[in-house]
C-alpha positions, 0 to 999 in steps of 0.5 A: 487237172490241178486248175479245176481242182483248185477252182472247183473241187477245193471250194465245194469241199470246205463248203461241204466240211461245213456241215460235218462240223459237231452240233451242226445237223442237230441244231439245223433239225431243231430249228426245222422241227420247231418252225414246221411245228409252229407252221402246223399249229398257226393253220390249225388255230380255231377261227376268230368268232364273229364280234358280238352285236351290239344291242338294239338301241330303242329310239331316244323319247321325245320331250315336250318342249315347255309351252311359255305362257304369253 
């Protein structure tokens, strides 16, 4: 019985003082709250508005070429 004492119980003990420890669950719930928080307001972000048109170009005019005399 000693065996699995030491083996077991001895090791899940001080893993579980871990948490007894001051400031602990108050600063783990901090950083919970805050990171469901930040969770919550990313999928509630309005959506991107599609990127504006550009306008239509009208067609560049033509230029007569110069007509050389001969």
């Amino acid at each position: 019985m000693l065996v699995v004492y030491q083996k077991y119980y001895t090791p899940l003990d001080r893993f579980i003082n871990k948490f007894r420890r001051k400031g602990f669950w108050l600063y783990t719930g901090l950083i919970t709250i805050s990171l469901l928080y930040m969770f919550y307001e990313i999928s509630h972000l309005p959506d991107i508005p599609p990127p504006e048109l550009p306008p239509p170009e009208s067609p560049p005019a033509r230029r007569r070429s110069k007509i050389k005399p001969n």
